[in-house]
C-alpha positions as CSV (number, residue, x, y, z in Angstrom):
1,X,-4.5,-65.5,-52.0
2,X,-6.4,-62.0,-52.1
3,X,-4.2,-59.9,-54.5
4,X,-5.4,-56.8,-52.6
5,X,-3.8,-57.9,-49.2
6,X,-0.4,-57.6,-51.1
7,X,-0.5,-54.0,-52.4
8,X,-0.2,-52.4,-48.9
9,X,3.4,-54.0,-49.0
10,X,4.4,-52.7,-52.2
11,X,4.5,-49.4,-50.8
12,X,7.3,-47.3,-51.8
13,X,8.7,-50.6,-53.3
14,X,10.8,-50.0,-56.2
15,X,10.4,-52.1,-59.7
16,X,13.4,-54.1,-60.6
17,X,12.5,-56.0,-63.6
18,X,9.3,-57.0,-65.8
19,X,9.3,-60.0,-67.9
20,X,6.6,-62.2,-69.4
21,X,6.7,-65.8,-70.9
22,X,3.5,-66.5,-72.7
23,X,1.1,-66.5,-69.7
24,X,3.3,-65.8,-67.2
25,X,4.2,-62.4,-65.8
26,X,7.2,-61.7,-63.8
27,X,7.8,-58.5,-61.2
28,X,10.4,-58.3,-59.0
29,X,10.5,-55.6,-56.3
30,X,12.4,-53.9,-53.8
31,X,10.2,-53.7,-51.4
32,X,10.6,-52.1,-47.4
33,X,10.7,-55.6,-45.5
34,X,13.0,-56.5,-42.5
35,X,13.6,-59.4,-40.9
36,X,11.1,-59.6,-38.1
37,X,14.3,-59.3,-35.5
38,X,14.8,-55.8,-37.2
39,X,17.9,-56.7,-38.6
40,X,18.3,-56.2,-42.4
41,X,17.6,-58.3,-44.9
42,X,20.5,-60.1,-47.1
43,X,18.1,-59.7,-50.2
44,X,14.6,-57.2,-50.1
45,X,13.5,-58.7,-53.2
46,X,10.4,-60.0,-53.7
47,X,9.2,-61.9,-56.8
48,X,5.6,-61.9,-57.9
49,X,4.7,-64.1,-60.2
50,X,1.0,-63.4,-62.2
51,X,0.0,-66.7,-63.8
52,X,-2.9,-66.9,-66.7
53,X,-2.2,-64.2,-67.9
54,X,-4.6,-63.1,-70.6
55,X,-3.6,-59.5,-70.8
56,X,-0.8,-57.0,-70.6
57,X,-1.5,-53.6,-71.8
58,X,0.4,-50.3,-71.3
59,X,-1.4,-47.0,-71.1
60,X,-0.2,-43.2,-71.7
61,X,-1.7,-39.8,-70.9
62,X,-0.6,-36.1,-71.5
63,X,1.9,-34.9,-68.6
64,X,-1.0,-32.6,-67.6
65,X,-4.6,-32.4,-66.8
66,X,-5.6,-29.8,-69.5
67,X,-4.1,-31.6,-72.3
68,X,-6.4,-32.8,-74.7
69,X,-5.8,-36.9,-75.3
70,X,-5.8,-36.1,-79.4
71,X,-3.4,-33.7,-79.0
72,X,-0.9,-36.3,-77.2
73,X,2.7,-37.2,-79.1
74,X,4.4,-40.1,-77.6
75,X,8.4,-39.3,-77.3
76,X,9.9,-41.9,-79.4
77,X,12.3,-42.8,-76.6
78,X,9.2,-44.2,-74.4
79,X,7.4,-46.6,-77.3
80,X,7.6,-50.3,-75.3
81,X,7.1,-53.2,-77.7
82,X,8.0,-55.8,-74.8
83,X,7.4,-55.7,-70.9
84,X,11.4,-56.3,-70.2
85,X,11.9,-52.6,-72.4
86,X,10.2,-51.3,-69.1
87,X,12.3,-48.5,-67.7
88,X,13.8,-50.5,-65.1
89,X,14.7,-49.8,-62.0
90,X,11.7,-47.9,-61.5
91,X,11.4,-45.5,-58.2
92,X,8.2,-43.9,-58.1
93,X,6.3,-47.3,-59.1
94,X,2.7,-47.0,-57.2
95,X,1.0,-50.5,-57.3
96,X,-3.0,-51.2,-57.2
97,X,-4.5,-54.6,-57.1
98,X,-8.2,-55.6,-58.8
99,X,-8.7,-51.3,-59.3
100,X,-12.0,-50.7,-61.3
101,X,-10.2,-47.0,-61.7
102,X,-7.1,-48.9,-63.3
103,X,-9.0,-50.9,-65.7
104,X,-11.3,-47.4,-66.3
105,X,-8.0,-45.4,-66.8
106,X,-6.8,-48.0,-69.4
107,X,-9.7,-47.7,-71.3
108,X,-10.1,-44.0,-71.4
109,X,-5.9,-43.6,-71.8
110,X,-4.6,-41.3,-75.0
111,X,-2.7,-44.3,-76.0
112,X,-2.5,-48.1,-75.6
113,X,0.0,-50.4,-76.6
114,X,-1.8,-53.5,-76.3
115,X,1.6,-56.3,-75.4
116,X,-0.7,-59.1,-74.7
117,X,-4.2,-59.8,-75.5
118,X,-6.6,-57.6,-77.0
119,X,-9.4,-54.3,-75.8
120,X,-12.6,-57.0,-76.0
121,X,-10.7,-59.1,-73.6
122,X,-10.6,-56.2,-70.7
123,X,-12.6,-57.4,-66.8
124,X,-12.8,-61.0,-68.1
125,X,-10.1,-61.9,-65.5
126,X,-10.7,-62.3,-62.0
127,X,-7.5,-60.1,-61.3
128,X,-5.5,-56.9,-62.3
129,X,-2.5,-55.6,-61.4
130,X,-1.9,-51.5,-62.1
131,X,1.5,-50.2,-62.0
132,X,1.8,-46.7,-62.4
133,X,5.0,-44.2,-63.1
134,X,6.4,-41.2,-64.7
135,X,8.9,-41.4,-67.5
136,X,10.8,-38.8,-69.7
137,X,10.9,-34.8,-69.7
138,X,8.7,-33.6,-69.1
139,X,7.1,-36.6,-67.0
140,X,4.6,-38.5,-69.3
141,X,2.7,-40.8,-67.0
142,X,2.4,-44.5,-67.7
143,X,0.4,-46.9,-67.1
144,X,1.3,-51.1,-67.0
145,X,-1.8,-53.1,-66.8
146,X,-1.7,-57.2,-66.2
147,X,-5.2,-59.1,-66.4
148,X,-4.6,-62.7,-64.8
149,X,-5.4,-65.3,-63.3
150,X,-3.7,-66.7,-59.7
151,X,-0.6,-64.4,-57.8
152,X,2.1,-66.2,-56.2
153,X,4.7,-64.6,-53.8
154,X,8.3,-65.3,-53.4
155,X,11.6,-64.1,-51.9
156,X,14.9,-65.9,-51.9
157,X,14.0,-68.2,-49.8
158,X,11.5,-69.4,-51.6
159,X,8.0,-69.0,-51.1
160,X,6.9,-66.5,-49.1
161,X,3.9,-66.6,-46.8
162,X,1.8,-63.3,-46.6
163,X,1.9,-63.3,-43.1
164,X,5.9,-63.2,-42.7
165,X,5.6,-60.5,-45.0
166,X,3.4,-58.5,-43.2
167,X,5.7,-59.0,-40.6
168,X,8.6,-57.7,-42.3
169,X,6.8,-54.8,-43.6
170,X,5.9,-53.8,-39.9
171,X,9.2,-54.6,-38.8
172,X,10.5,-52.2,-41.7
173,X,8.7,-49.1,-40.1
174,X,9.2,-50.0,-37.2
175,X,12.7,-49.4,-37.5
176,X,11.6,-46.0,-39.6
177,X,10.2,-45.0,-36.5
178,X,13.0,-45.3,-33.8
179,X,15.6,-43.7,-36.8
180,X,13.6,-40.8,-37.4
181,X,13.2,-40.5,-33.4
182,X,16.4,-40.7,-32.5
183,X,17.5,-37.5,-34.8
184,X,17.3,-35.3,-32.2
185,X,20.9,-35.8,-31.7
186,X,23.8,-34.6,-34.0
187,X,24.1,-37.5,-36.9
188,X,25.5,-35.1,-39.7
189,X,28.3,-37.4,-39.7
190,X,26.3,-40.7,-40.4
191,X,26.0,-42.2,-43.3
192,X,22.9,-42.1,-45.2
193,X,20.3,-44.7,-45.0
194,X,16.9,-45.6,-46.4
195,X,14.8,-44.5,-43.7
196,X,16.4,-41.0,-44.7
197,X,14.6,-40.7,-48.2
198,X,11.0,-41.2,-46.0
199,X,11.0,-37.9,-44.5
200,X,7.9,-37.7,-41.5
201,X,5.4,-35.8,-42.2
202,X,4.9,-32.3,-39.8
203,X,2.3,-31.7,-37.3
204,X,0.9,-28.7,-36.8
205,X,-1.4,-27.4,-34.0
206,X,-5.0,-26.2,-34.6
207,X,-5.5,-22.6,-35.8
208,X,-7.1,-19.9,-34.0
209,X,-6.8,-17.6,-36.9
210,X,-9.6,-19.1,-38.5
211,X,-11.8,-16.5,-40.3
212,X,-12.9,-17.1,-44.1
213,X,-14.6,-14.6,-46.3
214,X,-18.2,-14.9,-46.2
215,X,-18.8,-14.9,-49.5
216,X,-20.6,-18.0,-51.9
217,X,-17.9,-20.5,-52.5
218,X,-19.4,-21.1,-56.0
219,X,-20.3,-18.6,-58.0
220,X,-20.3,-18.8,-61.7
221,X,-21.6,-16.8,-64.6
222,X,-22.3,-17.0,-68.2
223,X,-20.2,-20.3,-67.9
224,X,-20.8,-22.2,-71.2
225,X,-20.4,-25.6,-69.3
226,X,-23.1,-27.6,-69.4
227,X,-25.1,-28.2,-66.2
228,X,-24.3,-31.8,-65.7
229,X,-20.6,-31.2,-65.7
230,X,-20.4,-28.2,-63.0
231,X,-22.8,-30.4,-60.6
232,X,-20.0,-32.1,-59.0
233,X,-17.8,-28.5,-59.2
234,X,-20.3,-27.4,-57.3
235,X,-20.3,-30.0,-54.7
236,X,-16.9,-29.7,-54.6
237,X,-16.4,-26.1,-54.0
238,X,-19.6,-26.1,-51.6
239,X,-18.6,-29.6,-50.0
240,X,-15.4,-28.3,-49.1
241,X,-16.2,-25.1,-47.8
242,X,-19.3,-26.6,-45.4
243,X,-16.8,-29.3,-44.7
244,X,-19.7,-31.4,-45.8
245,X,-17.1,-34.4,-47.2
246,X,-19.5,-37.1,-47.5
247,X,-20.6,-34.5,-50.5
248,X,-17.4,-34.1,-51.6
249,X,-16.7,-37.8,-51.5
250,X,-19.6,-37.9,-53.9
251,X,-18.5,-35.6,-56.3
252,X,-15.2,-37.4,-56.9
253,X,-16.9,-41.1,-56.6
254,X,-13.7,-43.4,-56.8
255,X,-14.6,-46.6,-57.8
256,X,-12.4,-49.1,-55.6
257,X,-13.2,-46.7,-52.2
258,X,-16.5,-46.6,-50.4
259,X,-18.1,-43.1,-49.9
260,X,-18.1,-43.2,-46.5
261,X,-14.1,-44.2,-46.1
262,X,-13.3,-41.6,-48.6
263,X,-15.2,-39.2,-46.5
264,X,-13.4,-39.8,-43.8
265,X,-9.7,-39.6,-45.5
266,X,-11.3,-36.2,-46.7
267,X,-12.1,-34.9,-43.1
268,X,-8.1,-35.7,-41.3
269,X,-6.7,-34.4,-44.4
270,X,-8.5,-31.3,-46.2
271,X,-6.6,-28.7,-44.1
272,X,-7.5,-25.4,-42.9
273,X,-8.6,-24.0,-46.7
274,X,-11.2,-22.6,-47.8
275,X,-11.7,-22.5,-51.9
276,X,-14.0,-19.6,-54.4
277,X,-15.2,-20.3,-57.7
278,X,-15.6,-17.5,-59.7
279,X,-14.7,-18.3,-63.5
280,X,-13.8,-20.8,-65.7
281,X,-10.8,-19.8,-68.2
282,X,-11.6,-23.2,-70.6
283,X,-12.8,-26.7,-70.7
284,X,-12.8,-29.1,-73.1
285,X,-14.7,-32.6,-73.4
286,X,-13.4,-36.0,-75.6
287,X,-15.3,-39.1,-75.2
288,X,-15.6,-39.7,-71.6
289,X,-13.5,-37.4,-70.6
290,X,-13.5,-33.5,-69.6
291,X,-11.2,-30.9,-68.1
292,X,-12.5,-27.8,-66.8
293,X,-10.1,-24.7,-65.4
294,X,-11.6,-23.0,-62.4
295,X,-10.3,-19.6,-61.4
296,X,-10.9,-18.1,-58.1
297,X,-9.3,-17.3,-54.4
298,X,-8.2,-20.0,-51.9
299,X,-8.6,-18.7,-48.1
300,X,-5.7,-20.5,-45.9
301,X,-5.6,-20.3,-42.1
302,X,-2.9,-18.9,-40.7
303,X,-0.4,-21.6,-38.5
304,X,3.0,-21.7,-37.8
305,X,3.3,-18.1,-36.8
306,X,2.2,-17.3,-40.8
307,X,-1.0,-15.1,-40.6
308,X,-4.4,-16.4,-42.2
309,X,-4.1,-15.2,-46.3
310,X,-6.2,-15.1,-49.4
311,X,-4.8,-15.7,-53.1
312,X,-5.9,-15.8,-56.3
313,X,-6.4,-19.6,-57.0
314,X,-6.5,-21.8,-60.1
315,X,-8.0,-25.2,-60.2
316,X,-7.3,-27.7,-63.0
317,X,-10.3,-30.5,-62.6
318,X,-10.4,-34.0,-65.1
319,X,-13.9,-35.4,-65.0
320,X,-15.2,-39.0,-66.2
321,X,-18.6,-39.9,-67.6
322,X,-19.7,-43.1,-65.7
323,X,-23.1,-44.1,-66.2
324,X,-24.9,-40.6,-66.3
325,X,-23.2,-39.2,-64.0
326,X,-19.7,-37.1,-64.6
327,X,-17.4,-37.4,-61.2
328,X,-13.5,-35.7,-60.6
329,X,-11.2,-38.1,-61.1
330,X,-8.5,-36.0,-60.2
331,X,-7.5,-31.7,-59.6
332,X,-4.3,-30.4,-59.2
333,X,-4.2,-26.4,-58.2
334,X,-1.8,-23.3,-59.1
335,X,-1.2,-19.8,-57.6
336,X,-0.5,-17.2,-60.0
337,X,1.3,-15.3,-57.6
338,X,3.7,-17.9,-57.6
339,X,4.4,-18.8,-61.1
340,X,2.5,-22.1,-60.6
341,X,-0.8,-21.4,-62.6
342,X,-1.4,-19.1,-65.7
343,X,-2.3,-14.9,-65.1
344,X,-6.4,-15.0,-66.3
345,X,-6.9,-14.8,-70.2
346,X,-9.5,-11.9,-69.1
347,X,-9.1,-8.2,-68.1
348,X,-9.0,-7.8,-64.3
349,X,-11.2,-9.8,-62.5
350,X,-13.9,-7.9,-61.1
351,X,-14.4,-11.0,-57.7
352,X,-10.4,-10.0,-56.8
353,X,-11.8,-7.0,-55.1
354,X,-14.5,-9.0,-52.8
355,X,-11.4,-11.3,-51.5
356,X,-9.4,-7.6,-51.2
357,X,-7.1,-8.8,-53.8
């Protein structure tokens, strides 16, 4: 069995229980499965069990970006000596099979509580399994990592063939769909069910008020950043603007995702923005690792009957070394219009007035 073929199914599952017996690993889920009929299932859960096991490690990092990794407390409240002190059931559980990025985020964590096995022992197994999840106030995100050998899938039934699965799984959204169409009509009187927590995404049409500043969309100075680490800003910023996402895609280089497919998940989903660099308010490199805080202006096209705006923009960027080459690994962004980013740390910006800010 190809673990990989089983994460598309743990989708929005939910994490029951975690237990391990020397080198065996137990997860049970609450998966979205149907009977292939539509009809519910008596029992969702599936059981996966993770067999030579040779490692079980769990991982923590700072809530956010700009937090330095030797600067990170861990809340007495989240220290896990044993996989069934997981905080069970767990909601927001995103699952990745065999992810080089999981096995490079364990390495490079703030913390590791090492539950099974040892660091010298990490990518001798053929498999992984990453589970990831937020716990505490505020959030601290966790990691659960499981090096083994063979993955075996059952139900209550017994064993349970990947192909009935991905049966059930399709037979789950189906039925998403045909709920969610059929709200048109005046339900406020039904009772809730699970298809209500998956809310569809909107769809809007195609902007004509399309008309961004024609100004650089990089342009830093006296930045004390070395060159190597604003290269893939750069492309970025640049990559984005031109809408040149194979560039992008190469700035970010994910390890489990081919350029050319994460090129093409950047072109259906960038939206109509348009991002400035003009400053960076701080950075900070440990190890491997770097953060870097971009300040600028974000130009949105106007949809929806909102008109086209520009606003002062913050970006939050965390950067690994790989090889000799630093890539994003992540960015989050913040408006300090809005309360969701920082005012600068300078006097006013002299760029504002080119975006008519």
């Amino acid at each position: 069995m190809d673990p990989r073929q089983v994460a598309p199914f743990l989708h929005d599952a939910t994490l029951l229980e975690a237990q391990i017996d020397a080198r065996l690993v137990t997860l049970t889920f609450a998966p979205l499965r149907r009977n292939v009929d539509g009809t519910d299932l008596v029992d969702r859960r599936v059981r996966l069990e993770l067999r030579d096991v040779d490692l079980v490690a769990l991982g923590y990092d700072p809530t956010w970006n700009h937090e330095k990794p030797s600067e990170f407390s861990l809340p007495a409240d989240l220290e896990i000596d044993h996989l069934s002190e997981l905080p069970c059931p767990i909601t927001d559980a995103e699952v990745a099979m065999d992810s080089r990025t999981a096995e490079e985020d364990l390495k490079l964590a703030a913390r590791v509580h090492w539950l099974r096995g040892e660091p010298h022992s990490l990518g001798r197994s053929p498999h992984n399994i990453s589970i990831r999840f937020g716990a505490g106030l505020p959030r601290i995100p966790m990691h659960v990592f499981v090096a083994y050998g063979t993955l075996h899938t059952f139900d209550a039934q017994g064993p349970l063939a990947l192909s009935l699965w991905e049966l059930q799984f399709a037979a789950w959204w189906k039925g998403w769909e045909e709920h969610w169409s059929s709200q048109d009509a005046d339900d406020s009187s039904a009772e809730p069910v699970l298809e209500d927590a998956f809310i569809p995404v909107g769809t809007e049409s195609p902007s004509s008020d399309v008309n961004p500043p024609e100004l650089p969309a990089f342009l830093i100075h006296d930045a004390d950043v070395p060159a190597d680490i604003l290269r893939p800003l750069r492309d970025w910023f640049e990559g984005t603007h031109a809408r040149q996402w194979s560039r992008v895609a190469a700035a970010e280089a994910h390890p489990d995702i081919a350029p050319e497919q994460r090129a093409r998940t950047l072109c259906a989903n960038h939206g109509d923005r348009w991002p400035y660099a003009r400053a960076i308010d701080s950075w900070w490199r440990e190890g491997l690792r770097v953060h870097v805080r971009v300040r600028g202006a974000e130009y949105t096209a106007g949809s929806e009957g909102e008109p086209a705006a520009t606003e002062e923009t913050v970006w939050d960027f965390a950067l690994r070394l790989r090889g000799a080459t630093w890539a994003i690994r992540t960015h989050s962004q913040g408006w300090p219009a809005y309360g969701s980013a920082e005012a600068s740390p300078r006097a006013r910006e002299p760029w504002l007035d080119d975006f008519g800010l």
